[in-house]
N, C-alpha and C positions, 0 to 999 in steps of 0.2 A: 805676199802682194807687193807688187814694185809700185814708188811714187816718181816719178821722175821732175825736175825742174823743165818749164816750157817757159814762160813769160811772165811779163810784168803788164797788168795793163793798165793804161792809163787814162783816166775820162779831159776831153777837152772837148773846146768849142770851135778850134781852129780846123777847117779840111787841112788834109793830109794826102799827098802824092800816093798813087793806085789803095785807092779805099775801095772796100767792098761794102755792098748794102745789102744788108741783110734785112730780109721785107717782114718774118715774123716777128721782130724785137724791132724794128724803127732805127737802126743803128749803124752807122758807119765805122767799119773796123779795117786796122793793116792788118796785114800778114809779119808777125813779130819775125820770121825767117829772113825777114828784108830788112831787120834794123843789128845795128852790132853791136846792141846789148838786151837784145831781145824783147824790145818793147813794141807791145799791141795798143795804138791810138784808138779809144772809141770816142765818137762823135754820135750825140744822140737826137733825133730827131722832138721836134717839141712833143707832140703828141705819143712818145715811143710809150709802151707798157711798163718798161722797167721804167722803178722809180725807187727814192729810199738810198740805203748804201750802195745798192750796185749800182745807179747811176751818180751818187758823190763822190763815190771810195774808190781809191785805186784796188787794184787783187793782184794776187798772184796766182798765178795757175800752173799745177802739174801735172802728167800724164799719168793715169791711172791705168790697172791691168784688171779690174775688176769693180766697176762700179757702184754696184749693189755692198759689198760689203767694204770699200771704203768710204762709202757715207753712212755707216750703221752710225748711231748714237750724233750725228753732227745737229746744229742748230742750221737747218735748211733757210735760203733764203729764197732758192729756185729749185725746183724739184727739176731732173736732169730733162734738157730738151735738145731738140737736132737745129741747131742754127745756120748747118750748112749739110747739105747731104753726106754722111758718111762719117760723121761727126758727133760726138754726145757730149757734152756740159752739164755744169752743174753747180750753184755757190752755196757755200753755208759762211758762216760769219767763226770764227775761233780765235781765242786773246784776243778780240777788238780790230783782229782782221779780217779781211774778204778773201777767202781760196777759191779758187776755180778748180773742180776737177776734171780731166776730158780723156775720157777713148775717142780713138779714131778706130775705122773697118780695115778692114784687110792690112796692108802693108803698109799704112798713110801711118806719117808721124808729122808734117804739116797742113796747112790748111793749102797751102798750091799744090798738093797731091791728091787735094779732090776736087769731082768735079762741079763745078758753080758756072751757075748761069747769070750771077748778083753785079758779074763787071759793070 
């Protein structure tokens, strides 16, 4: 199974130059492909569903090749869901951190390679 590094993300309150909104989580995120050290700003709406470490904690996220069995045995804190079409996540918490895991479909290895309606 390949893990690959993707981003750093980071929670703030400040907007952020071309955020996307993503309407099922309440959340305004960059595209970490537009930052030059790979950092994903999320910005969460008051009322967004996440709540807890994913909306305190910074994470880090990498590109996984098989999601079912890179999350066997993790301490889940989000069971995987499609936050943008074409797209799967997923956090668990490990040594006191927050990972994110993500498949993208077909040939996408960023989030401006799929497509969204959320501009």
């Amino acid at each position: 199974m390949n893990i690959t590094f993707h981003h750093i993300g980071l929670p703030t309150d400040e907007p952020q130059p071309n955020e996307t909104y993503v309407a099922e989580t309440k959340v305004w995120v960059t595209d970490p492909a537009d930052h030059p050290y790979r950092v994903e700003f999320l910005r969460f709406e008051e009322d967004s569903p996440i709540t807890g470490p994913l909306r305190d904690m910074s994470h880090v996220a990498y590109l996984v090749d098989d999601m079912n069995t890179a999350l066997k045995g993790k301490d889940m804190l989000q069971e995987p869901f499609s936050p943008l079409p074409g797209l799967t996540v997923s956090f668990f918490k490990e040594n006191g951190a927050i990972i994110e895991y993500m498949t993208f479909e077909g040939d996408a290895t960023e989030f401006s390679h799929l497509q969204s309606d959320n501009n």
